[in-house]
N, C-alpha and C positions, 0 to 999 in steps of 0.2 A: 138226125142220125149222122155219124161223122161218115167221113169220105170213104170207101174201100184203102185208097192209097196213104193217106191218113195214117189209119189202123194198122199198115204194114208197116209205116215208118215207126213207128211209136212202140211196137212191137219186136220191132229189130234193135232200137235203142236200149230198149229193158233188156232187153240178151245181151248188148254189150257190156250195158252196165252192172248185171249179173254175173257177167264172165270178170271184170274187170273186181268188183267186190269177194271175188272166190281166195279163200283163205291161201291157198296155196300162192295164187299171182301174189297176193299182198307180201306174203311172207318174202318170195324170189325178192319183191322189190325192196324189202325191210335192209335185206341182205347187202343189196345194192349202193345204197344210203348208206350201210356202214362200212362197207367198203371205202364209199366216196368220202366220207365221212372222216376216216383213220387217215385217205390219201391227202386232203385238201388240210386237215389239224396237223398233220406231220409235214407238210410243206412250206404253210405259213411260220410254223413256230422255228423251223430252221432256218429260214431263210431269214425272219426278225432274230433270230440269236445269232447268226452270223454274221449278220450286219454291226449287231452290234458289239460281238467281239471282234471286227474288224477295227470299230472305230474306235475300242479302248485299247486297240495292238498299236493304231497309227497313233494316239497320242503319245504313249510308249514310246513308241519310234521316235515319233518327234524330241523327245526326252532325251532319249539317249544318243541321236544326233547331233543336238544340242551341245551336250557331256565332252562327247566324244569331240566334237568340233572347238571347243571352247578352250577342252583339254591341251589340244596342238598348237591352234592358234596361239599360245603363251609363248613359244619362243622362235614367230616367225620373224620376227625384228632383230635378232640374238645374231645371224648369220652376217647380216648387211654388218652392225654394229662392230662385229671383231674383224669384218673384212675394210676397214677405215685405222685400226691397231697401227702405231707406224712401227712398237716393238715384234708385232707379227711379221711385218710387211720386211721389217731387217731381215728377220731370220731366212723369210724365202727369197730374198734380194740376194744374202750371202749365206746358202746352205753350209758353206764349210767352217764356220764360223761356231764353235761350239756354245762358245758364249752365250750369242745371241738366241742358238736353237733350245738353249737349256732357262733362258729368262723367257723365251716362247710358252715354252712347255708348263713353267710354275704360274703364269700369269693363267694360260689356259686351267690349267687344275683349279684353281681360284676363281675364273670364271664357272669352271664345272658342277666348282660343291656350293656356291650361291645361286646357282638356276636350277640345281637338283637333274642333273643330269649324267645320261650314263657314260659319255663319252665325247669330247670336242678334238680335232687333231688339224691341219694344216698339210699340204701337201704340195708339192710344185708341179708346175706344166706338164711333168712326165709320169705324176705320178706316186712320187718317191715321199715317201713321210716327212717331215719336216721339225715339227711339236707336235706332241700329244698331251693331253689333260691327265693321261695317265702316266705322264713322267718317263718317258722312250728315252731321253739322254742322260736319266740317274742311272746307276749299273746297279744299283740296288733295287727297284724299281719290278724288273723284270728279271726272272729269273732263266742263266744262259741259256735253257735249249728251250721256254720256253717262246712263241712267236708272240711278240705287244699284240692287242686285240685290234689299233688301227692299222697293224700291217695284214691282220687277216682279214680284214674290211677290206684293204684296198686288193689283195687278192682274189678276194670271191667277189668282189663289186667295182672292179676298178672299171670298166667302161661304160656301168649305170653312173658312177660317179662324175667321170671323166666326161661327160654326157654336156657337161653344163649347171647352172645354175636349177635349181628344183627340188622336190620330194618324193621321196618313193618306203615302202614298206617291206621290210627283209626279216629271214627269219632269224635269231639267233643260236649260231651254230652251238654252242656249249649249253642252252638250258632250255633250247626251243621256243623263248617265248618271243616276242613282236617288237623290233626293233622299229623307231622311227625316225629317219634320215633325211635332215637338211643340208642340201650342198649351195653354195654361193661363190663365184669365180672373181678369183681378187683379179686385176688386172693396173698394169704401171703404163703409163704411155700411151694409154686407147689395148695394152697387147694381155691378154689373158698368160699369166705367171703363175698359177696355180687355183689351191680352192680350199675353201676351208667347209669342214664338215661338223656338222653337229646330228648326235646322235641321243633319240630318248629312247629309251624301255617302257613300253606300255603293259609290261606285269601287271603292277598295281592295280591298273585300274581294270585289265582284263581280270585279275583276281576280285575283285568285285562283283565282276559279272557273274563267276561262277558260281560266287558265294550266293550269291541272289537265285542263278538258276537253279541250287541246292537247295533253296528254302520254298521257292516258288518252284514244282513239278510239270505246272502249266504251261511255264514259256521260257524257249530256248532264244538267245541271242546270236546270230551271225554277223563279221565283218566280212566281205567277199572282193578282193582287189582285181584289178583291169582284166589279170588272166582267168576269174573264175573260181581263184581258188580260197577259200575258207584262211584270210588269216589272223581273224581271232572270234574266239566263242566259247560262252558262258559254258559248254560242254568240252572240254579240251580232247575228248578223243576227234572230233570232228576235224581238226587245225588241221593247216595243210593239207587238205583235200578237195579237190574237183568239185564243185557242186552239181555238177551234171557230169555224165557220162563223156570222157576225154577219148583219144585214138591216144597209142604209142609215141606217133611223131609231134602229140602234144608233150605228153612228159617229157618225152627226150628234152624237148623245148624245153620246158619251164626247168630242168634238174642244170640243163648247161648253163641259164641264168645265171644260177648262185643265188638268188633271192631267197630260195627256201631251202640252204645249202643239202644236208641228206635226208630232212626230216617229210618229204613228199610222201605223203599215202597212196590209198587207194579210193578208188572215186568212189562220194556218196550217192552218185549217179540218183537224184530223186525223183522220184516219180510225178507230175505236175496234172492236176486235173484243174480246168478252168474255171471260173465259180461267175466268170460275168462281171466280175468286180475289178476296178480301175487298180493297178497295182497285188492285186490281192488272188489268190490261186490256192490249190489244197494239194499238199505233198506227201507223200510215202518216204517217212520217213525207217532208215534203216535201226534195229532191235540197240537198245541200250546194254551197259553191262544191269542183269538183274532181271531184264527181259526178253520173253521166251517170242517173239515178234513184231515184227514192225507196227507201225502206226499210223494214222492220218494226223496231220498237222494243218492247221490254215498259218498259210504263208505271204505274209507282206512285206513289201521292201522299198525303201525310199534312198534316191541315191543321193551321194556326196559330191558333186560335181568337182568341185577343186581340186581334190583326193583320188578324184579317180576310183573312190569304193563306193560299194552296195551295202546299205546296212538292211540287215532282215531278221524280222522275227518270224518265231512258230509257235503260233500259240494253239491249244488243247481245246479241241472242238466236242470233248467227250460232256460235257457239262450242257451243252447246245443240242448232244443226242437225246441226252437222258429228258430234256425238258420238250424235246421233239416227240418223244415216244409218249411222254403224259401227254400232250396235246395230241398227240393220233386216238390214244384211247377214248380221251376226252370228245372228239370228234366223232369215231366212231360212236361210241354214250350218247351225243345227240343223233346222229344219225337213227342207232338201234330207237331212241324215245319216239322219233318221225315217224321211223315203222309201226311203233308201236299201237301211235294216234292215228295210223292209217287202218291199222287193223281193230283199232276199235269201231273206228269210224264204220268198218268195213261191216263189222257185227252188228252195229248200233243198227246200219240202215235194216239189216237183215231184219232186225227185232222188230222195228219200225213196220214194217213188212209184214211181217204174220200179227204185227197189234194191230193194224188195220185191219187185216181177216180177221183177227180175233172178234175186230169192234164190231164187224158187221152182223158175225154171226150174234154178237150179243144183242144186238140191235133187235136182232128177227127172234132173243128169248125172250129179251126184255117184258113184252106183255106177259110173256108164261112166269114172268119171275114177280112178275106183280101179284098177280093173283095169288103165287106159293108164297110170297112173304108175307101179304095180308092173312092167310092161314096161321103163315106161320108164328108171327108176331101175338096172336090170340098165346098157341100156346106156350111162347116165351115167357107173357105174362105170367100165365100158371105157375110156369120154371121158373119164373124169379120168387114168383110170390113163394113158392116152397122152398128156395136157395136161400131166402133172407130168415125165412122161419129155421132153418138148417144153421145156419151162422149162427145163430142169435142162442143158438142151443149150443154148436161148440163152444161160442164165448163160456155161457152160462157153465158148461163141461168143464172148461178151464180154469175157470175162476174156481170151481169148485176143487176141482184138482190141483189147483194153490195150494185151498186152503186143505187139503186132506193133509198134502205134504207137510203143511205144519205143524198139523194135527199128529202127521206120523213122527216127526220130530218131536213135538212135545210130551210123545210115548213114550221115544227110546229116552229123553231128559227126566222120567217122571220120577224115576228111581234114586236118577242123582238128586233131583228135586228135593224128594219129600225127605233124602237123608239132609240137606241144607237146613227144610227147617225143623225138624225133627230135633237137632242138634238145639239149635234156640232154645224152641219148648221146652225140652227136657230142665237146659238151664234154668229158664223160666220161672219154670217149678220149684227145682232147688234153692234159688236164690227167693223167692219171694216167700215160703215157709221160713229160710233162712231169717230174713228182716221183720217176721212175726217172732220168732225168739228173741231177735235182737230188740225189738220194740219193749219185749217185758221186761228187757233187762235195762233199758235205757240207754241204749248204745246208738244214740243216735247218728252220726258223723258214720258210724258202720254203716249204717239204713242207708245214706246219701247214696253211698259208692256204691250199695246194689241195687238200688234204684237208679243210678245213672247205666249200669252195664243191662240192668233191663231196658232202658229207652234206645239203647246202643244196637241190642241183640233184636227191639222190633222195628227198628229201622232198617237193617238189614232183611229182616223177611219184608218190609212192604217194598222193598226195593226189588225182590223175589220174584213179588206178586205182581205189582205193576211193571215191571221186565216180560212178565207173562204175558199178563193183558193185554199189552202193546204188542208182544208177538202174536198171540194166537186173535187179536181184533181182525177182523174182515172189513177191510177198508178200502174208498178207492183211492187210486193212484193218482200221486201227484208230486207233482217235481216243485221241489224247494231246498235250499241251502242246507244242507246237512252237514255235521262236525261229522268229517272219517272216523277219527280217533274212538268219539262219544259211540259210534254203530259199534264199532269194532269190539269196546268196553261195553255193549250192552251184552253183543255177542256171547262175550268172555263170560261176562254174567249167569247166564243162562247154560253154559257148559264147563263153568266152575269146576264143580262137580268131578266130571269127569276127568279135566286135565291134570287134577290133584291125585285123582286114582291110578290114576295111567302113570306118572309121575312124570310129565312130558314138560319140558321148559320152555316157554312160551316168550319166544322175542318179537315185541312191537315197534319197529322203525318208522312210526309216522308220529308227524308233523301234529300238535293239538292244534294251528292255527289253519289247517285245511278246514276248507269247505267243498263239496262236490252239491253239485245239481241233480238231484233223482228224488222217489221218495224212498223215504228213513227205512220204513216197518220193511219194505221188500230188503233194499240192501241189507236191513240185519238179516232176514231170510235166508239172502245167498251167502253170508258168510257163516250163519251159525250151521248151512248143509256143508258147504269147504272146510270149516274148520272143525265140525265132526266127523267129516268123513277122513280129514287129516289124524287123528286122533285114531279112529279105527285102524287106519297104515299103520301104525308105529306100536299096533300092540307088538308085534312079536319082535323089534328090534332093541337091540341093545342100547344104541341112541336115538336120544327119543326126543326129536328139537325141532320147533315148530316157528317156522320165523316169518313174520307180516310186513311189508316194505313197500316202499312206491318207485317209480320211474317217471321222472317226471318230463313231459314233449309240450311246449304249445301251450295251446286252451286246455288239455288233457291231461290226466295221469293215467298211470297203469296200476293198479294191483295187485301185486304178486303173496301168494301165501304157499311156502314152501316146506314141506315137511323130509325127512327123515327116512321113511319107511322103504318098503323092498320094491317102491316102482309098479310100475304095468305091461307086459306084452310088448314089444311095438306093433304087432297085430292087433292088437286088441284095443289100442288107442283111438282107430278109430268109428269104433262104435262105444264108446263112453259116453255120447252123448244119445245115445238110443233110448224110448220110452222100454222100461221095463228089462233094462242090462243093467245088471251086476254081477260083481265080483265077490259079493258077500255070502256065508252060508246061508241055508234055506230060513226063512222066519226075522232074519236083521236087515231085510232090505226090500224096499217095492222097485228100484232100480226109477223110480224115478224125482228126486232129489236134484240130480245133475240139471236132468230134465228142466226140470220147473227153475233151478236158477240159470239157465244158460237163457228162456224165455226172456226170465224178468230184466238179466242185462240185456238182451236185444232191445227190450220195450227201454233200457234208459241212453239208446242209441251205441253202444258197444258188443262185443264179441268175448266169449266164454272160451277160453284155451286151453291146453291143458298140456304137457308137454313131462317125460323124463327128465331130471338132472342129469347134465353130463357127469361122465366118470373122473376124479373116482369118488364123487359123491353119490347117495344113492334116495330114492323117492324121489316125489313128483313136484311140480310147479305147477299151479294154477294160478292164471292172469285175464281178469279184462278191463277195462278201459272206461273212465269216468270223467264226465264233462266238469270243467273247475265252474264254480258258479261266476257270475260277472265279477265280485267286488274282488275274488281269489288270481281271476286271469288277469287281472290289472295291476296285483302286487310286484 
């Protein structure tokens, strides 16, 4: 016998574990899991897509670092080179020298439009222009009140110039876009005499940029020089503006430079969230034109040491949300399935639980079930023995009920029948008195020809009769290769008759070289009850057209037999197939017909349909379904 303490222990675990399988805890925890689930798919999937549009932004970067650097680098040799000129070196040697200053000037122009550049000029120790590329001592050149462009260089930039030999980035005053400036200090005697400057335009290739940021919505390009400020980007409202939030006594600053002469904005001041990432940060960036709001950008930036710039992209993290949010759902989805299997699990033990009680109690009827089924099994016997004698009489029922059906069919045919051969006979008659005149008159070659239309006129009735006999034989069923066409044609045989009287046109669209798997005598069955009862529709219509067609799928055809007439209910369709429903007047119908062929196709493994023409044709279609024999589904 177990311990007391035991039994407490063991009894307080089933409580907990009772408590802990109670649908409700399950479900709170279900809940939990897909919480956890949405939290843990939405963090991984962000943080993998972030990383990795981090590292196709820094490739990027790299690219256009590259570009950008590549682009400069072209004419850092150009400065030294014209500062070695000894017609340059005249001109600032003897500024008063017209000559010399105007062969300065055409040699620089020459140097300007073979380097593709926007401007080269010369200048002496104080400052004062000397030659320009842009021809300062032609008077044609420049027109009088206008100032040459290297005298307003040397205005808004003369003590970045004057600075010494170096590079620096200015804006242009006349069209705002991105001037780039090399200065190099000629010197005679060890003594600094002046300087010569070269000046490029990075239009172009900032017009690239924009052109690209116009096709690509994803990613914005920023250059950002020593003071912080924006100056050039694939978005041109941005230029010349603060990247972060400046004080007063900064603008005043950078406006009294001259570098970015009046074109200074206002600050994009961005907002910076840190992301953990070396170089890499997420910004608030300020509403475009077209946009009713700002946006989140991830933002990375790789510097230009030489230059003194920052280049930075901002690429579109919205494609990284949308694939973060599939993955939370998705997350959550496992999560909810966890709960799901918890709460099976949970019910499962429960079931588990009362099967065990169930077992026991079975256990303790078990002897009482013994003894009731040994009773009981006696009288199963009986019951079967009378449910097999039961069967074997509906067979018998049915069979018979076949054959009544036939019978009722070869009733209402009896009439067309006997006018079929009646017709003969009569000829018969006439024709064979006929050929006894003709015989006494010696008209023999007459005799032939009505003895040949009698051989003619009794091959049609044994064709009649043995069309009958095949119908009305009581035979068993048996599946073998049957001609459709040949059924179809005996069908037609047998209701002659009527379709001539009715004056119905009768179109057959099958194939002679079919063969279907069933037996023969039933499928004419079910067609000569379709195609009578077809025949019946269409007494009252004005067209009167009865058309026989196949569908053909697979191993399979369909048969369809489609008539003319005024249709059926769509209430009433579905009891069409009911023992003892019709639609026919009292005395032309047992209602069961349908019956017995919708049976007979069951027994050749298909289905009995039956279905309105759509509009605006009018009567019915009937289709079922026939297995092609082997040698047919191979063709």
């Amino acid at each position: 016998m177990p311990k007391p303490h035991l039994l407490l222990h063991s009894t307080s675990g089933q409580r907990w574990r009772n408590r802990l399988s109670h649908p409700s805890i399950v479900a709170s925890l279900t809940l939990a899991l897909i919480a956890l689930g949405l939290n843990i798919g939405h963090s991984l999937s962000e943080r993998a897509g972030m990383e990795q549009l981090a590292a196709v932004a820094a490739e990027r970067l790299e690219l256009y670092a590259a570009s950008l650097e590549a682009q400069l680098a072209r004419y850092d040799y150009l400065p030294s080179l014209i500062a070695i000129d000894q017609d340059l070196m005249t001109a600032v040697a003897q500024p008063g020298d017209t000559a010399a200053r105007q062969r300065a000037s055409r040699k620089l122009a020459r140097i300007n439009v073979r380097a593709g550049l926007g401007l080269i000029f010369i200048c002496d120790a104080h400052g004062r222009v000397i030659a320009s590329s842009d021809d300062y001592a032609s008077s044609h050149a420049i027109a009088p009140k206008q100032e040459p462009p290297a005298e307003t260089l040397m205005r808004r930039l003369g003590k970045q110039i004057g600075a010494g030999s170096g590079q620096f980035f200015a804006a242009n005053e006349a069209n705002a876009s991105t001037d780039y400036l090399l200065s190099q200090n000629l010197q005679r005697d060890g003594k600094v005499v002046g300087q010569v400057v070269v000046m490029l335009n990075l239009a172009p290739l900032e017009a690239t940029w924009v052109d690209q940021g116009m096709r690509s919505q994803g990613e914005k390009l920023l250059v950002v020089d020593s003071n912080d400020v924006v100056i050039m980007s694939s978005v041109p409202a941005w230029k010349y503006r603060l990247l972060n939030r400046g004080s007063a006594a900064k603008h005043a600053e950078l406006l009294a430079s001259g570098r970015y002469a009046s074109h200074l904005g206002p600050d994009l001041a961005l907002a910076t969230e840190d992301l953990n990432q070396q170089d890499t940060s997420l910004v608030q960036v300020p509403a475009l034109d077209g946009e009713t709001r700002s946006r989140p950008l991830l933002a990375q930036e790789r510097p230009i040491v030489p230059l003194a710039l920052r280049l930075v992209t901002l690429s579109d993290p919205s494609e990284v949300w949308r694939h973060a949010r599939y993955a939370a759902w998705g997350g959550a989805a496992v999560g909810a399935s966890l709960g799901l299997v918890l709460l099976y699990l949970a019910y499962r033990r429960r079931a588990l639980e009362q099967l065990f009680r169930a077992s026991e109690a079975l256990k303790q009827a078990h002897s009482e079930l013994e003894q009731q089924v040994a009773e009981r099994t006696q009288e199963l016997r009986h019951s079967n023995s009378e449910l097999k004698h039961q069967i074997n009489q509906r067979l018998q029922a049915e069979d018979e009920l076949m054959q009544a059906g036939k019978l009722a069919v070869l009733g209402q045919m009896s009439a067309g029948i006997s006018h079929e051969i009646n017709q003969p006979l009569t000829a018969l008659r006439a024709l064979s008195r006929n050929s006894l005149l003709l015989l006494e008159k010696g008209r023999n070659s007459t005799v032939a020809e009505n003895l040949r239309a009698i051989d003619a006129m009794v091959e049609r009735m044994t064709a009649i009769t043995r069309q009958l006999k095949s119908f009305a034989r009581k035979a068993e069923a048996a599946q073998a290769p049957v001609s459709l066409l040949a059924a179809i044609q005996g069908a037609r045989t047998l209701l002659e008759h009527r379709i001539q009287a009715e004056q119905v046109t009768l179109n057959i669209e099958v194939s002679e070289q079919l063969r279907v798997s069933c037996d023969g005598n039933r499928l004419e069955q079910v067609l000569v009850n379709l195609i009578g009862n077809a025949v019946d529709a269409m007494q009252t219509s004005a067209s009167k057209t009865l058309r026989i067609y196949t569908d053909m799928h697979e191993a399979r055809l369909s048969l369809l037999i489609s008539d003319s007439g005024a249709g059926m209910p769509e209430d009433l369709l579905p009891r069409l197939f009911e023992p003892f429903f019709t639609t026919k007047p009292a005395g032309q119908g047992l209602g069961l017909g349908l019956v017995i062929s919708s049976k007979i196709v069951h027994e050749f493994g298909g289905q009995l349909r039956a279905r309105n023409n759509p509009p605006p044709a009018t009567g019915m279609t009937f289709e079922f379904d026939l297995a092609l024999s082997p040698k047919e589904s191979h063709v």
